[in-house]
N, C-alpha and C positions, 0 to 999 in steps of 0.2 A: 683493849681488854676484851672486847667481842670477838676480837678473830681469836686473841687466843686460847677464852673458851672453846670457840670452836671449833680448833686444830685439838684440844684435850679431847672433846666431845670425840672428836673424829677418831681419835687413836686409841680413844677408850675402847672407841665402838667397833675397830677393825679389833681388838682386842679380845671382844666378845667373840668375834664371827672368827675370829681364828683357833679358838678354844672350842667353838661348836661344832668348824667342822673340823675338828684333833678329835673328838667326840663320836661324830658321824664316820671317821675314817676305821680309830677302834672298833666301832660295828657292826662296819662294813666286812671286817676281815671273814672271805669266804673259810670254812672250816672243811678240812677232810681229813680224813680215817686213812693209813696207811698202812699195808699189812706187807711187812720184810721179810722175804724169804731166807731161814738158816739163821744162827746162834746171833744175838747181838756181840758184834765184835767182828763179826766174819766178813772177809770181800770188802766190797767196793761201797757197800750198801749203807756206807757213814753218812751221807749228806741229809735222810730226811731228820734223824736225832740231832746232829751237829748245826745243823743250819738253822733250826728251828730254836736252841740254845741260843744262836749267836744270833737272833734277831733277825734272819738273811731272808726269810721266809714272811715273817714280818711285814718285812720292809715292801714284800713284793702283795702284799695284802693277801696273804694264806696263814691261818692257823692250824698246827698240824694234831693230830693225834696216832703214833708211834706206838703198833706193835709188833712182837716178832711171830712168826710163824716156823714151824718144821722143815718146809722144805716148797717144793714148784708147787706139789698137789694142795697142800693149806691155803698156800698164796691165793690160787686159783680160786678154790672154792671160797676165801672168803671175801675177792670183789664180785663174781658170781652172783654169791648170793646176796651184796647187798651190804655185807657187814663193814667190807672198806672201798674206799671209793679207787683206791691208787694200789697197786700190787707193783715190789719189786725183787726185780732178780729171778723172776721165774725162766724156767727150759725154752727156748726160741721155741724149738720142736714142738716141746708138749705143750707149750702154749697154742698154736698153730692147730690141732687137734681137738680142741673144745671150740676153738674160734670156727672151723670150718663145719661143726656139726649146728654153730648156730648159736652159741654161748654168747651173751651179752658183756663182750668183753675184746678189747684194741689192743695193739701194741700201738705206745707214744712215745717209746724210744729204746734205747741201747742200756743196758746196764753193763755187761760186759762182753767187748770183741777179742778174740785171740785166745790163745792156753797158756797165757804166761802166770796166773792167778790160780788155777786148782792146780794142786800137788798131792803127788801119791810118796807113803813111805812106811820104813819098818823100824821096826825097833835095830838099836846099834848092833846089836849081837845078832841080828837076822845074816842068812846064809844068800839071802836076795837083794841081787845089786844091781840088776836089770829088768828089765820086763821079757826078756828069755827067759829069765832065773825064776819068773812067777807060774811057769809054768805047772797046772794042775795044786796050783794053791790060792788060797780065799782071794780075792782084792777087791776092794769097798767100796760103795757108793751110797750117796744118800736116800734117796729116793725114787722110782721109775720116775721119766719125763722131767728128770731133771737135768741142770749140765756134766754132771759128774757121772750120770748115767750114761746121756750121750759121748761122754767122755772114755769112759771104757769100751765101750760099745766098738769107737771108734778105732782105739786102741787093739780092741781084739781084732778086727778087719785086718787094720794095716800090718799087724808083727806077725800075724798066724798062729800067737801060741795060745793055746787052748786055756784061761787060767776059769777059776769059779766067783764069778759073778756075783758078792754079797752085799743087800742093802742093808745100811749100819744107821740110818738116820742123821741126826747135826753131827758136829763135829768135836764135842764134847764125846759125846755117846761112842763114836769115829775110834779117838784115842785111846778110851778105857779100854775099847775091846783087843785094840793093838797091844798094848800094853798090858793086859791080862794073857794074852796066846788066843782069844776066841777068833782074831782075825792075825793072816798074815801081812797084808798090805793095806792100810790103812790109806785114807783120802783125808783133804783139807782146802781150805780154802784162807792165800795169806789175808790177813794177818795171823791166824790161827796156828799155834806150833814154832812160830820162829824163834821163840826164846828157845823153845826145847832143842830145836835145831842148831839152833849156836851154841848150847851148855852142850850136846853131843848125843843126847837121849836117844835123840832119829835121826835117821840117817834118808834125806830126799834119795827117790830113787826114778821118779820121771816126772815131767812134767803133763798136763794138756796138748802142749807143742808137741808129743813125740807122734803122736797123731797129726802130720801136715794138715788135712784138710781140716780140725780142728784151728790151727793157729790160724787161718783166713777166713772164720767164720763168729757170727755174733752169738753166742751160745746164751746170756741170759738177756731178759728184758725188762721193760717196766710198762706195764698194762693199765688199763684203766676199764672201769664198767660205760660200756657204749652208748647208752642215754643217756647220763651225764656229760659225757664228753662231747654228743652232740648239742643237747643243751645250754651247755657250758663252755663252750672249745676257749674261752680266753683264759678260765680258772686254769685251765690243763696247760695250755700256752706260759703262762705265769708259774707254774709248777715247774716247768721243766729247765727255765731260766734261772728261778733259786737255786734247784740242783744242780744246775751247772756251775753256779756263782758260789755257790756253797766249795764243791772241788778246787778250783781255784782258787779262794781265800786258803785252804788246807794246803795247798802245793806251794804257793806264792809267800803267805806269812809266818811270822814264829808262834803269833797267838793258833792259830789254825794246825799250827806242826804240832802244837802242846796240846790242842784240843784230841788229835787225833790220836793222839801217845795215848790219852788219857782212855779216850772211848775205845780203842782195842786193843786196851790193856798191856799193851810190851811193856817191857822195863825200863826204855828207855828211848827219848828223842832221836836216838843215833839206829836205831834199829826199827822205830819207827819209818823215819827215814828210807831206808833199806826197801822195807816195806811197800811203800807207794812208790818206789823208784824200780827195783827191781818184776816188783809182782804186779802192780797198779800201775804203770806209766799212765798219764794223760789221755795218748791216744783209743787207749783201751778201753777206761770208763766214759769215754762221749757218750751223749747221752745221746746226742745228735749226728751219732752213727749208727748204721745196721750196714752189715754185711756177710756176705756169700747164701746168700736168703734160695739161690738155687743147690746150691749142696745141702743146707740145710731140708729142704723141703725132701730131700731124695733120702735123707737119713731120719725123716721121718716117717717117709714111707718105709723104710725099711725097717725099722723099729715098728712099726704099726700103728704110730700114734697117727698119721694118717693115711685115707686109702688108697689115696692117688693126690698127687701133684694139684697143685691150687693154680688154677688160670693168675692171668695179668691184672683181671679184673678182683678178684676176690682176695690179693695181695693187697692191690691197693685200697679194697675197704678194712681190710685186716691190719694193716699199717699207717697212724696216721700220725705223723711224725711234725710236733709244730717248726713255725720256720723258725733259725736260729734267731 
């Protein structure tokens, strides 16, 4: 009868200590502020709302708090200043630009490599079916120092044709103006437009990739405020493991396919689908990639976001990318 008090005792007692520290682990969970660049629904920038929904964030001891911002320049100013700890999606470039003047603020990884994700287009009835054809007419971007900036920018180099440069803000804002006649060629970012695009509304008319040295390069990122991150480098480590675990539950499962239908709003799983396959491939949103980081740096010289070329050394404090 003694021992098997004492086995009760015992089980009681781990019982205790297991519920204390389920206690201690809840509040433990380090908490950050995240500010997402562009319309919720837009790009790649699903994982910090979806991940945090499904527990995934959780799991990795981060609670998040989820908001959106305008575009690269909100993003920016508000881990800058302190209001969010984690900024995503912002302009490689114009990130790069505030970093080098001394801005307390990191790249800690990739949010989007390649041009297969912004898209330019017109209304069906438009007379413009190429980027020859936009020649001396509006085409849109969101904001200076953004990717869709660098995107046209780049655009205009490589084709030669002269067209007019108009920033239209998200991508909400983007379509009305297309759709009203205030703009010719509108911008977007998939998932944003694909329904409209398969009912026949719009008609795509180039991608990101028509600009080569685009499609070889990491155009947006995910930043974080520099004393924190040094302070903290496992929270940020841990961060960027959710968000990568977060994509791959959404590519890999049907709960994660439904999640994703839901949060950028398509019509439906099959076009969702579509969506992260054609526009989002895997390779694209690593978080735990950056590249063509010297083209990028020469196109931001030449945009002015900065004044010259950043040495080997002031990359590598500019980029701190945790290990996979």
């Amino acid at each position: 009868m003694k021992i098997v008090f004492w086995q009760r005792a015992a089980l009681s007692g781990l019982a205790v200590l297991g519920f204390v520290a389920s206690l201690q682990t809840a509040a433990a969970q380090d908490k950050l502020k995240i500010a997402v660049g562009g319309q919720r629904g837009v790009g790649e920038t699903f994982p910090p709302e979806m991940g945090q929904k499904a527990g995934i964030f959780k799991k990795h001891g981060l609670d998040l708090e989820v908001l959106y911002t305008e575009g690269t320049g909100e993003t920016l100013q508000a881990v800058i200043s302190g209001a969010a700890q984690v900024g995503i999606g912002t302009g490689f470039g114009g990130t790069l630009g505030p970093i080098s003047k001394g801005a307390p603020v990191r790249i800690i990884g990739g949010s989007f490599t390649g041009g297969s994700q912004l898209y330019w287009y017109v209304k069906a009835n438009s007379p413009i079916k190429s980027v020859k054809d936009a020649e001396n007419h509006t085409v849109a971007y969101s904001t200076a120092g953004s990717s869709a900036y660098a995107s046209v920018m780049a655009l205009q180099k490589y084709s030669g044709v002269n067209f007019k440069m108009t920033a239209t803000g998200s991508t909400p804002s983007t379509f009305a103006a297309v759709m009203s006649g205030q703009v010719d060629v509108g911008w977007a970012g998939a998932p944003f437009g694909l329904d409209a695009l398969q009912k026949g509304d719009i008609r795509l008319v180039w991608k990101a990739s028509a600009a080569p040295d685009m499609d070889k390069q990491t155009i947006r990122v995910i930043i974080a405020r520099s004393d924190n991150l040094k302070a903290n480098p496992d929270v940020y480590a841990r961060f960027i493991r959710a968000y990568k675990e977060t994509q791959d539950w959404v590519a890999t499962t049907p709960e994660g396919l439904k999640a994703y239908t839901e949060w950028s709003g398509l019509s439906s799983e099959a076009a969702a689908k579509t969506a992260l396959t054609e526009f989002l491939p895997p390779a694209a949103i690593d978080p735990y990639r950056i590249a063509g980081i010297d083209d990028v740096m020469d196109d931001a010289v030449r945009m002015k976001f900065l004044p010259e070329r950043m040495s080997a050394a002031q990359i590598k404090e500019a980029i701190q990318i945790p290990a996979r």
